[in-house]
C-alpha atoms as a printed R data frame, in Angstrom:
    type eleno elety resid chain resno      x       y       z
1   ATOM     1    CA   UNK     A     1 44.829 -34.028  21.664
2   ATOM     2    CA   UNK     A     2 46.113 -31.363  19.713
3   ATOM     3    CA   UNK     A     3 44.277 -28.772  17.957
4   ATOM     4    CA   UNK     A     4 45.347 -25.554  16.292
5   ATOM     5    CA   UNK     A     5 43.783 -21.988  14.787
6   ATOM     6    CA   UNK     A     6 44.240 -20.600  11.670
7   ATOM     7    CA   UNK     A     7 43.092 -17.242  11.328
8   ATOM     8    CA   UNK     A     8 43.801 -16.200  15.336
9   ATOM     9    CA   UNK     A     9 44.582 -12.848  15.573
10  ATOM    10    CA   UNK     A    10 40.876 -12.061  13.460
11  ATOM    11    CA   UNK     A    11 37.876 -11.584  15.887
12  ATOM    12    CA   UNK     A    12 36.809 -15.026  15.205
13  ATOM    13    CA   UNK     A    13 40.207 -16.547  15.884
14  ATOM    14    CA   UNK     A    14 39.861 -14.582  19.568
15  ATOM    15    CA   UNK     A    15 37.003 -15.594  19.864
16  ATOM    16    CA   UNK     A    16 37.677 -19.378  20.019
17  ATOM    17    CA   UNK     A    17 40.638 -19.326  21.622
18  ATOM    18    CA   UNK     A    18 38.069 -17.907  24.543
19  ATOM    19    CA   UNK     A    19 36.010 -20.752  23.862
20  ATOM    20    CA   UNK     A    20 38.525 -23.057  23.474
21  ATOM    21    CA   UNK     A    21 39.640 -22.304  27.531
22  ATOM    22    CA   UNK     A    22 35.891 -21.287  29.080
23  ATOM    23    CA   UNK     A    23 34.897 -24.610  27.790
24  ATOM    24    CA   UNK     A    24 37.732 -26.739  28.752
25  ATOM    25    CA   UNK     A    25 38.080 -27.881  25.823
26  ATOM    26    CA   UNK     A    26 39.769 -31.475  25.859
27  ATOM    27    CA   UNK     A    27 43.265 -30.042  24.453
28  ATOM    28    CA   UNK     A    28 46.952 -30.766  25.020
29  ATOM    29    CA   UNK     A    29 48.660 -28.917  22.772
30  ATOM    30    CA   UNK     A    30 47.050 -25.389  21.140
31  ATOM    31    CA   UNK     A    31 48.855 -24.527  17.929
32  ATOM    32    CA   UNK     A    32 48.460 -20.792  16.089
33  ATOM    33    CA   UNK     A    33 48.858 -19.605  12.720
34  ATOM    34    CA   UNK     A    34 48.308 -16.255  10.688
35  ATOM    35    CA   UNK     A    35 49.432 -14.295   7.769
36  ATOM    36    CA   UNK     A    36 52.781 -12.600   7.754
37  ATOM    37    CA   UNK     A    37 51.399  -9.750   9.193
38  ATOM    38    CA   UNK     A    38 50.080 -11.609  12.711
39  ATOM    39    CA   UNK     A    39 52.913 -14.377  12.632
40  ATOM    40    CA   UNK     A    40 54.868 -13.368  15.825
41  ATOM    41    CA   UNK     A    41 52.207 -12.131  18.038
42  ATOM    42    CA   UNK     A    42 51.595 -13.561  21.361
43  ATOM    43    CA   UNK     A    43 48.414 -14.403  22.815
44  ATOM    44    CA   UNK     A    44 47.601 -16.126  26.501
45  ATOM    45    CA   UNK     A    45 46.079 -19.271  26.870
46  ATOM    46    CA   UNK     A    46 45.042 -21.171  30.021
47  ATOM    47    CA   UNK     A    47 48.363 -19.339  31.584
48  ATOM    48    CA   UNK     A    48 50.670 -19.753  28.773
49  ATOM    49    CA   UNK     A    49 52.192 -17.287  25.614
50  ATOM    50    CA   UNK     A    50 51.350 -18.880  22.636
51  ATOM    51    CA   UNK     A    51 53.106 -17.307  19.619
52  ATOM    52    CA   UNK     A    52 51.474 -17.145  16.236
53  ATOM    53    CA   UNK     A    53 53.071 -19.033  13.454
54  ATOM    54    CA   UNK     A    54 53.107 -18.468   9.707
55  ATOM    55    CA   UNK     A    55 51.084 -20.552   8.086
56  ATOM    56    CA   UNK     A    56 52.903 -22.310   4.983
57  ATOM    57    CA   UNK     A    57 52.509 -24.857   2.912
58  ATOM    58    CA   UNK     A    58 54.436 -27.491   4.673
59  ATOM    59    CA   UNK     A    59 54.453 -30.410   7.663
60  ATOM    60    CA   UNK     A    60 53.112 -28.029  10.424
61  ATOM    61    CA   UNK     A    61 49.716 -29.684  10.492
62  ATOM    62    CA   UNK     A    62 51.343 -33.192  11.165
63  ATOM    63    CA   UNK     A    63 50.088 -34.112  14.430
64  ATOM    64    CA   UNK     A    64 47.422 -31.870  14.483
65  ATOM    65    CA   UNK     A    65 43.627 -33.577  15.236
66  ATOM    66    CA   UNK     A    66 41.684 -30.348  14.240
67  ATOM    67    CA   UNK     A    67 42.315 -27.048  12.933
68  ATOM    68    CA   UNK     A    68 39.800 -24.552  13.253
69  ATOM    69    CA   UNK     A    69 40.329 -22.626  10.233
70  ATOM    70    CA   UNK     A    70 38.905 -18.552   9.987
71  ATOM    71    CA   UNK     A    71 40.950 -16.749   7.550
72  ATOM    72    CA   UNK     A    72 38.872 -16.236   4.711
73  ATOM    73    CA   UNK     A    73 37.832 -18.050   1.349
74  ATOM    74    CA   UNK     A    74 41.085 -17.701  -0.194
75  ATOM    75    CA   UNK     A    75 43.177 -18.990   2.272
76  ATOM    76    CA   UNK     A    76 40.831 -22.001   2.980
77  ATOM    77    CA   UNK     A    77 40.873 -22.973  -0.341
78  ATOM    78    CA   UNK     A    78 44.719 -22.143  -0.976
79  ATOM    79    CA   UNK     A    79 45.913 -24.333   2.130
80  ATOM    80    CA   UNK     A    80 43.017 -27.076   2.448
81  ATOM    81    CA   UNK     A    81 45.269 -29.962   1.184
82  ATOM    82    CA   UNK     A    82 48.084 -28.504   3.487
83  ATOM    83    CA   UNK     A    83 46.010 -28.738   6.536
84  ATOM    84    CA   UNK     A    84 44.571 -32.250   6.065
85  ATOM    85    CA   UNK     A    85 47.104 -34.369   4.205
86  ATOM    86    CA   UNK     A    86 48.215 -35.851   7.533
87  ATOM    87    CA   UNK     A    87 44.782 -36.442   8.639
88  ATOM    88    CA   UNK     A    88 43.416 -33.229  10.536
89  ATOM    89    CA   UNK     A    89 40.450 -32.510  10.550
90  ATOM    90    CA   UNK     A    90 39.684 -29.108   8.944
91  ATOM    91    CA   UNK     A    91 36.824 -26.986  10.183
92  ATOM    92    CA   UNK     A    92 36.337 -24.040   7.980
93  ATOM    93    CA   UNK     A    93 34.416 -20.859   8.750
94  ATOM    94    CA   UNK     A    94 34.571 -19.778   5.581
95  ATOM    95    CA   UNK     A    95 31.924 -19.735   2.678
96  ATOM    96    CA   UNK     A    96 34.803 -22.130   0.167
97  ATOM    97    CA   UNK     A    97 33.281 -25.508   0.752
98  ATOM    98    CA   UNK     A    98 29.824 -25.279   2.074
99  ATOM    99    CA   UNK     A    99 28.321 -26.134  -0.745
100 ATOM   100    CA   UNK     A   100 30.187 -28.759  -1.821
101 ATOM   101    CA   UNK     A   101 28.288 -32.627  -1.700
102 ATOM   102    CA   UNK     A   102 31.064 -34.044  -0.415
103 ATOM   103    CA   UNK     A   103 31.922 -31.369   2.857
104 ATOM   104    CA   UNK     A   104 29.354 -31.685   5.571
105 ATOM   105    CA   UNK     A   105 27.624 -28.301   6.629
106 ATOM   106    CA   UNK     A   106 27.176 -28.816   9.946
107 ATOM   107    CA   UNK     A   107 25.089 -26.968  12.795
108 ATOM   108    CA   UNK     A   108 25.363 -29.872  15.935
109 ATOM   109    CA   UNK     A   109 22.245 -28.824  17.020
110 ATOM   110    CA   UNK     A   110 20.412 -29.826  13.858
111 ATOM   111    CA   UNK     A   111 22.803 -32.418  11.856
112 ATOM   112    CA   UNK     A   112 25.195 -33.124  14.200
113 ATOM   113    CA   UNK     A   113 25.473 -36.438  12.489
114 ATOM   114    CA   UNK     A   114 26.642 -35.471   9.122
115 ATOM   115    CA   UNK     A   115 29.821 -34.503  10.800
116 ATOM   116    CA   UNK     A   116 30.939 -38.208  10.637
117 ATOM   117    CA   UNK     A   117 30.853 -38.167   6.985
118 ATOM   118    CA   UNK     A   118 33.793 -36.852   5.750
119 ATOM   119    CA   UNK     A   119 35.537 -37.342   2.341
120 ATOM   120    CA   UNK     A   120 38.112 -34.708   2.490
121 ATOM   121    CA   UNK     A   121 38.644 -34.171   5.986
122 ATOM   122    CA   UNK     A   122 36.834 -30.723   5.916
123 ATOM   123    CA   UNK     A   123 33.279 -29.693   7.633
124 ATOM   124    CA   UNK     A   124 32.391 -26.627   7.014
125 ATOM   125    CA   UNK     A   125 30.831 -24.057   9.141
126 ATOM   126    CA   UNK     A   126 27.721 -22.158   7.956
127 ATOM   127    CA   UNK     A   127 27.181 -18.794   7.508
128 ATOM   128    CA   UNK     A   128 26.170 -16.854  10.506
129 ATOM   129    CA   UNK     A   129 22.551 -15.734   9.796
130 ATOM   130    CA   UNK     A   130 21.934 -19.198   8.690
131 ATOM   131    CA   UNK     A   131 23.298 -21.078  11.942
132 ATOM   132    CA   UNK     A   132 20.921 -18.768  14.105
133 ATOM   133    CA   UNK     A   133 17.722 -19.490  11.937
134 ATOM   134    CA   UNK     A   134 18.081 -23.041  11.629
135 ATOM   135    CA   UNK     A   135 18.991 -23.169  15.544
136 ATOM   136    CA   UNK     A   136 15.811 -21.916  16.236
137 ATOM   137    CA   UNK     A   137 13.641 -23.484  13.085
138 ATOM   138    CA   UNK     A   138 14.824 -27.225  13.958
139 ATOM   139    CA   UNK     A   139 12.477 -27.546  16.930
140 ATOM   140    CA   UNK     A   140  9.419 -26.207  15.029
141 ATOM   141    CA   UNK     A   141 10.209 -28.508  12.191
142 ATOM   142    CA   UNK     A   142  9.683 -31.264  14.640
143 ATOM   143    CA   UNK     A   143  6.027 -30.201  15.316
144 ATOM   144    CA   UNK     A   144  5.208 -29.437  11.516
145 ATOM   145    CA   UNK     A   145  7.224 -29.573   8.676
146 ATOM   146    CA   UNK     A   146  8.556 -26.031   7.622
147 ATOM   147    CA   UNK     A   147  7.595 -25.494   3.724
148 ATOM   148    CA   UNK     A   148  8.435 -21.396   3.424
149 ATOM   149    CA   UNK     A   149 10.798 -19.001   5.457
150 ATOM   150    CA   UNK     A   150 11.049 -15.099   4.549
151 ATOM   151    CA   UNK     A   151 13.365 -13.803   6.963
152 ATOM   152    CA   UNK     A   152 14.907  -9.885   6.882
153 ATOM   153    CA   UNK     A   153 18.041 -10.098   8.991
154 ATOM   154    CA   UNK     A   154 19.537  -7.251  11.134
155 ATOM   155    CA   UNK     A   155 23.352  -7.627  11.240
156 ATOM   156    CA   UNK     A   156 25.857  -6.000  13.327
157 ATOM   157    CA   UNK     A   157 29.433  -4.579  12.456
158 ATOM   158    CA   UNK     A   158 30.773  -7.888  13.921
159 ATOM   159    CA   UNK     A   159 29.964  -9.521  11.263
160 ATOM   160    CA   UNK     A   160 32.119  -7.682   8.640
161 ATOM   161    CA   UNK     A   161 35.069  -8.466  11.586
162 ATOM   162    CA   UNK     A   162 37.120  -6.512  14.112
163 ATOM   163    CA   UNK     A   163 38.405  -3.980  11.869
164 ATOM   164    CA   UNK     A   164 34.539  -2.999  10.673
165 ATOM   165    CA   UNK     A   165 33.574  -2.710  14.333
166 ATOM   166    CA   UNK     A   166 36.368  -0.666  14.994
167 ATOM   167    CA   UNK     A   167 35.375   1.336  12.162
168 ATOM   168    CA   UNK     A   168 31.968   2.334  13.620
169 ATOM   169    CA   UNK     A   169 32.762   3.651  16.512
170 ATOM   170    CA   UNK     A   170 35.573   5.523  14.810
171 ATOM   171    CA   UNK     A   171 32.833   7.264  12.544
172 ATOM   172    CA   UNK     A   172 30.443   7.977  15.647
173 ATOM   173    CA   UNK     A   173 33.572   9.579  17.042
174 ATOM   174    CA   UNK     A   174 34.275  11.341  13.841
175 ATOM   175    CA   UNK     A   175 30.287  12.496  13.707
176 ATOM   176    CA   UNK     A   176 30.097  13.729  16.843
177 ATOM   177    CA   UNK     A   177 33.395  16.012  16.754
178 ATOM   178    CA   UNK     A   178 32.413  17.048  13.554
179 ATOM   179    CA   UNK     A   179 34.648  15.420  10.714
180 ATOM   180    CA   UNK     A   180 34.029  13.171   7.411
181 ATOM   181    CA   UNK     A   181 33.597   9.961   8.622
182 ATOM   182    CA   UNK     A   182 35.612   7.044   7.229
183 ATOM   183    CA   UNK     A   183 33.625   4.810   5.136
184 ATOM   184    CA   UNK     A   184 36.235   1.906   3.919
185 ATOM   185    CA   UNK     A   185 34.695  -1.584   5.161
186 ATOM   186    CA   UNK     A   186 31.109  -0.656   4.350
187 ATOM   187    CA   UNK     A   187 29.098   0.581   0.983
188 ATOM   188    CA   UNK     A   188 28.458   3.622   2.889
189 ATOM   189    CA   UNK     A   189 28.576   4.894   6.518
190 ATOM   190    CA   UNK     A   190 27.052   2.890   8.500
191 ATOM   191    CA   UNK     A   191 26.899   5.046  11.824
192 ATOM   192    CA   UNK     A   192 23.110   6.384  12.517
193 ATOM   193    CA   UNK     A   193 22.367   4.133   9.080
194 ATOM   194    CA   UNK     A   194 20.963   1.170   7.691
195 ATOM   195    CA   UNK     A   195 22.857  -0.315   4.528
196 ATOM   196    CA   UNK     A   196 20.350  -2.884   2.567
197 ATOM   197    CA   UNK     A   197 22.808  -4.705   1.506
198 ATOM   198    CA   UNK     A   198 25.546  -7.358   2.828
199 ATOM   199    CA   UNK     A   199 28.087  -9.100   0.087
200 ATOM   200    CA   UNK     A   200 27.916  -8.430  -3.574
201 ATOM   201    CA   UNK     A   201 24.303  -8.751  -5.722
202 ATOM   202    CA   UNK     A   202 23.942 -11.643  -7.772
203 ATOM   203    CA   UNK     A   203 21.920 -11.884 -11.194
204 ATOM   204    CA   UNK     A   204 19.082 -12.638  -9.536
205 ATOM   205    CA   UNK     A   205 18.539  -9.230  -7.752
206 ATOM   206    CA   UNK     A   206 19.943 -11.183  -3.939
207 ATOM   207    CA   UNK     A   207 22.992 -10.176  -2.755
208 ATOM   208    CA   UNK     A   208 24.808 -13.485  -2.169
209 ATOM   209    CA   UNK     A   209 24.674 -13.754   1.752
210 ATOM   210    CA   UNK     A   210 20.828 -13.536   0.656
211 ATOM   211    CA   UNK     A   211 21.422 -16.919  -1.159
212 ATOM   212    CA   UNK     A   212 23.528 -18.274   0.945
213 ATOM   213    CA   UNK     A   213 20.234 -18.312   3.447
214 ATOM   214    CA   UNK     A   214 18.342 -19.705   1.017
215 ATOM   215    CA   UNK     A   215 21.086 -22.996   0.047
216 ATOM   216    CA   UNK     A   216 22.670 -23.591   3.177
217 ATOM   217    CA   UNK     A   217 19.331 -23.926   5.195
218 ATOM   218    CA   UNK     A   218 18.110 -26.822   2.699
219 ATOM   219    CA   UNK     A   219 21.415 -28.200   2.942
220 ATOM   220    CA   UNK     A   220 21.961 -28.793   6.859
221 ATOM   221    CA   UNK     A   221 17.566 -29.393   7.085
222 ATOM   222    CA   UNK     A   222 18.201 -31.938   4.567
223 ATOM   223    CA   UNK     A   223 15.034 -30.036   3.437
224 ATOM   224    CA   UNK     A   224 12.831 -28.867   0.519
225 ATOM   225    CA   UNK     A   225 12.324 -25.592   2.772
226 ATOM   226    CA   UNK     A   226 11.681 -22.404   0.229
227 ATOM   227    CA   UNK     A   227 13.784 -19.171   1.943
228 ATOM   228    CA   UNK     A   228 14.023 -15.352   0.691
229 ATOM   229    CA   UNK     A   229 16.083 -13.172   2.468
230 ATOM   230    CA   UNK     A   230 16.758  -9.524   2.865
231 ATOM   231    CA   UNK     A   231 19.881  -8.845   4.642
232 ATOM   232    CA   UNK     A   232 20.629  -5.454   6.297
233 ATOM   233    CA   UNK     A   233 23.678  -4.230   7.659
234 ATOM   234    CA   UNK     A   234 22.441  -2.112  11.241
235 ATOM   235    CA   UNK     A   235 24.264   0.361  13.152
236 ATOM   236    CA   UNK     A   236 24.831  -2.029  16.220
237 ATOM   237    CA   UNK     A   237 28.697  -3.521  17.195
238 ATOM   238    CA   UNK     A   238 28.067  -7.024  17.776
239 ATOM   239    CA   UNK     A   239 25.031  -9.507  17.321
240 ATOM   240    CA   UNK     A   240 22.892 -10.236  14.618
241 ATOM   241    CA   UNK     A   241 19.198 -10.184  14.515
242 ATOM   242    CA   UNK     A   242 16.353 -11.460  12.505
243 ATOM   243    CA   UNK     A   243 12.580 -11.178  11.493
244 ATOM   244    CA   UNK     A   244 11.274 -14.630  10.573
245 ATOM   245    CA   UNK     A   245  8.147 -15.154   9.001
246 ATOM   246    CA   UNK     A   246  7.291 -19.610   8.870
247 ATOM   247    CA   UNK     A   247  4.854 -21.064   7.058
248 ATOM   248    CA   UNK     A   248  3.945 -25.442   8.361
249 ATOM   249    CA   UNK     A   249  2.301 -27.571   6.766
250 ATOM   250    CA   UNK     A   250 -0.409 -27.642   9.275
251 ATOM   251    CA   UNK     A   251 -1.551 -24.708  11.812
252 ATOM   252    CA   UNK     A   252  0.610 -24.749  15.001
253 ATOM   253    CA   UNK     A   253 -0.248 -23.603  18.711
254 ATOM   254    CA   UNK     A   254  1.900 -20.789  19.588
255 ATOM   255    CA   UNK     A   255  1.981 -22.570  23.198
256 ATOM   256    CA   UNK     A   256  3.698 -25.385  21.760
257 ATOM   257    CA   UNK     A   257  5.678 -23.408  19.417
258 ATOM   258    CA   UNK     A   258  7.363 -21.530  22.434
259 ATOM   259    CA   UNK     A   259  7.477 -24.831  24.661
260 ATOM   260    CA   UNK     A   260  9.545 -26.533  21.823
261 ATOM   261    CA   UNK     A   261 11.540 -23.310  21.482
262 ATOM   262    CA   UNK     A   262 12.218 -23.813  25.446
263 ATOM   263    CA   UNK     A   263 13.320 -26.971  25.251
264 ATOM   264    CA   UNK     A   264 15.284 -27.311  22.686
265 ATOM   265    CA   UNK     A   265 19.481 -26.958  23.048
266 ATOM   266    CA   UNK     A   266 21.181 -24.069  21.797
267 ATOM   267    CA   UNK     A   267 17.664 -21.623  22.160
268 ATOM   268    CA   UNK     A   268 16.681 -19.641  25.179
269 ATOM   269    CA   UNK     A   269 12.807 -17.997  24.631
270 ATOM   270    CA   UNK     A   270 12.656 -14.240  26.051
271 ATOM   271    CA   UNK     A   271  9.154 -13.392  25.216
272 ATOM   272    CA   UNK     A   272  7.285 -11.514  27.508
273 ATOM   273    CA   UNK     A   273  5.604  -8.082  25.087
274 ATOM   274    CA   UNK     A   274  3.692  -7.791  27.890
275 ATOM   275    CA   UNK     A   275  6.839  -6.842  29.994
276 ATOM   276    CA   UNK     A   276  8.858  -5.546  27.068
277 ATOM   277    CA   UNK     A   277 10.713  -8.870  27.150
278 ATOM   278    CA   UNK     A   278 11.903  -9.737  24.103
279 ATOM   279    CA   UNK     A   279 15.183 -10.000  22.766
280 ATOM   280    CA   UNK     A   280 17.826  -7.222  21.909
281 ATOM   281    CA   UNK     A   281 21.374  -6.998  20.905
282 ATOM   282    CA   UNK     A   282 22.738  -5.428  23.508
283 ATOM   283    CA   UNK     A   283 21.785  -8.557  25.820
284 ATOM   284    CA   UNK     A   284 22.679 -11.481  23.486
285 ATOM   285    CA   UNK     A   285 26.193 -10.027  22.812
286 ATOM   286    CA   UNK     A   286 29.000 -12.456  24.665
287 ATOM   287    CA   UNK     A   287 25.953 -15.255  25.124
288 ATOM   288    CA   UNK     A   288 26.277 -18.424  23.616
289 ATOM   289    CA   UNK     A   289 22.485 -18.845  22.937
290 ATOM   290    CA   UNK     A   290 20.060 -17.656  20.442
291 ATOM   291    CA   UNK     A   291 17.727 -15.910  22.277
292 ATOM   292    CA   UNK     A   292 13.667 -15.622  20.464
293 ATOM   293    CA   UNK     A   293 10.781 -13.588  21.425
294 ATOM   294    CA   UNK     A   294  7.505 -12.174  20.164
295 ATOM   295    CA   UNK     A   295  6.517 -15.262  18.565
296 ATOM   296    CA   UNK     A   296  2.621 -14.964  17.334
297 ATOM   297    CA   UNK     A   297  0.518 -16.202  14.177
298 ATOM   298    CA   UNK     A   298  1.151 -14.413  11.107
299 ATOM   299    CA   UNK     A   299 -2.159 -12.320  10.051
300 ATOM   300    CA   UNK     A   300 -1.463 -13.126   6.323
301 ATOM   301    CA   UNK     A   301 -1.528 -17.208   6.579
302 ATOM   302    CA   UNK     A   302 -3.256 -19.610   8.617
303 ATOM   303    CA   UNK     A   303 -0.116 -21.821   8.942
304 ATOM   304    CA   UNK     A   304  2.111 -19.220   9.313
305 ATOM   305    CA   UNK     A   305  3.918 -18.219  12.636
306 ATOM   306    CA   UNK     A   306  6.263 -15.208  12.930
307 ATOM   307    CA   UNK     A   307  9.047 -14.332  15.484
308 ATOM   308    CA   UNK     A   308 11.854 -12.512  16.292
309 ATOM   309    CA   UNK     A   309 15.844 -13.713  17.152
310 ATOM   310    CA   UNK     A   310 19.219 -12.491  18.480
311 ATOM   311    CA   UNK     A   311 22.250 -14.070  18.940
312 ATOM   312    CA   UNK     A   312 26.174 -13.545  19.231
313 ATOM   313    CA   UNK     A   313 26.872 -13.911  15.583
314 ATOM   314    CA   UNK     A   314 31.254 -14.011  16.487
315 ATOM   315    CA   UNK     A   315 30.507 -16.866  19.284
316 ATOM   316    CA   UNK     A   316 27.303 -19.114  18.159
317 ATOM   317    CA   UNK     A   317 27.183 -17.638  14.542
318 ATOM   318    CA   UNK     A   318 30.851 -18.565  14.245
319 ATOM   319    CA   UNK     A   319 33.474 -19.687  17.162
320 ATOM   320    CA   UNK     A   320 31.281 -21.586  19.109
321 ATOM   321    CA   UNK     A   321 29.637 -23.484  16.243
322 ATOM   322    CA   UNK     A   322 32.965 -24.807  15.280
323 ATOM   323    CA   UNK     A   323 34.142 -25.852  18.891
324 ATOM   324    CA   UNK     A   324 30.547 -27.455  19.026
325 ATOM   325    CA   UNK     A   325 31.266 -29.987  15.765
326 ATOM   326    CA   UNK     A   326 34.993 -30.801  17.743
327 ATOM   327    CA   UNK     A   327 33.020 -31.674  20.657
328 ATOM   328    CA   UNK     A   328 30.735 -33.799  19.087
329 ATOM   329    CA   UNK     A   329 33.465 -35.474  17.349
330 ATOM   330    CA   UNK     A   330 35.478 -35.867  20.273
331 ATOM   331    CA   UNK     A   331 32.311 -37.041  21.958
């Protein structure tokens, strides 16, 4: 088995190659590639210096079974044929493909399935926000079927990548001795904010990770699901949260709500008000789950149930995700 990372010196291409070794993943070989400005580095990896490799459009992928690929739109697109000419297995973090009808959009814990159906060799990886709602929304779908979502997300600086979270705490450390903070990977300064807004607006009013909630969840549900989304960029380093209002097609128990949220792979239920248990970044960051709490009946609708969710949006919302689909295929 031989597997590579494209994209490894980002904070998603760290991220799996901690995966990749916590998990034991089934590998012989561990190839790594980057831009010009990362080919050479070294990185460790179950007790050997791997060096990063330029990635080029060539025979490098020959050999290679899958290539976990985080290096943005551009270069997925650019080096797509590149990567599976010779029969790897491409699966792509970024937003290029995932709406494409012939690239599966996978989350294993909902469609693992639709991994095995391939045309171009690619399955793409959904967006972050999207793999932690549906995680959590695929066991309540088996009780009822879901017909509406509204769901306002809280995202961390993660999710802009390393260089965003780095610039947080630089402009907390600017604030607090008293200098202009640095505002370059964010609208505006983000430190002791809230930004309303994550990606660019689209016609409709939405900024586009706003539709992307609203496409991709259909697409791995195989669903007629309705979702609006407001996404907000918050002030913490690493792990998203979200809001989710539900609406079934028939009234639901919250007992069996959070049984089937219990149960199910991939959630863990922290929900305890009572006890101020309930979920928070600060405890999901570095876990592979998606952690829910304060799960009730919404006061507006009689099939409605709302609750709350937080989860490592670098390791479920994007590294782990992507092992998961090798596994399954390997499996």
């Amino acid at each position: 088995m031989k597997a590579a990372i494209v994209g490894a010196s980002g904070a998603v291409g760290q991220e799996l190659l901690r995966i990749l070794e916590e998990r034991n993943f089934p590998v012989d070989e561990l190839v790594l590639f980057g831009s010009e400005r990362s080919a050479g580095r070294k990185y460790a990896f179950r007790g050997k210096e791997l060096t990063v490799r330029l990635l080029q459009h060539n025979d490098d992928f020959r050999g290679i079974d899958y290539a976990f690929v985080s290096a943005g739109g551009g270069t997925s697109k650019e080096f797509a044929e590149t990567i599976t000419k010779h029969g790897t297995v491409m699966i792509d973090n970024s937003s290029a493909f995932r709406m494409y009808a012939d690239v599966p959009l996978v989350v294993p814990e909902c469609n693992a399935e639709d991994a095995l159906t391939r045309p171009r060799n690619i399955i793409a990886n959904p967006n972050c926000t999207t793999i932690m709602m549906v995680v959590v929304l695929q066991p309540i779908e088996r009780l009822s079927h879901i017909r509406r979502i509204h769901v306002a997300s809280y995202q961390s600086a993660s999710g802009a990548g390393a260089a965003a979270m780095a610039e947080l705490e630089q402009q907390y450390a600017d604030l607090v001795a008293g200098k202009e903070p640095t505002v370059k990977k964010f609208p505006h300064q983000l430190a002791y904010n809230v930004i309303p807004q994550i990606d660019v607006f689209t016609d409709n009013g939405y900024t586009k990770e706003e539709m992307k909630m609203y496409n991709e969840t259909r697409k791995i549900m195989h669903s007629d699901v309705e979702c609006s989304a407001t996404c907000v960029r918050v002030s913490s380093l690493r792990s998203h949260s979200e809001s989710v209002w539900i609406e079934t097609e028939r009234p639901l128990d919250i007992a069996d709500v959070q049984r089937a949220i219990s149960e199910a792979p991939g959630c863990t239920l922290r929900d305890n008000p009572a006890e101020l248990v309930y979920p928070m970044p600060l405890e999901t960051a570095g876990k592979d789950d998606v952690f829910v709490g304060r799960v009730r009946k919404d006061l507006c609708n009689p099939n409605g149930i709302t609750l709350w969710l937080s989860g490592d949006q670098i390791r479920k919302g994007a590294a782990l995700n992507a092992v998961q689909i090798a596994e399954y295929l390997i499996k």
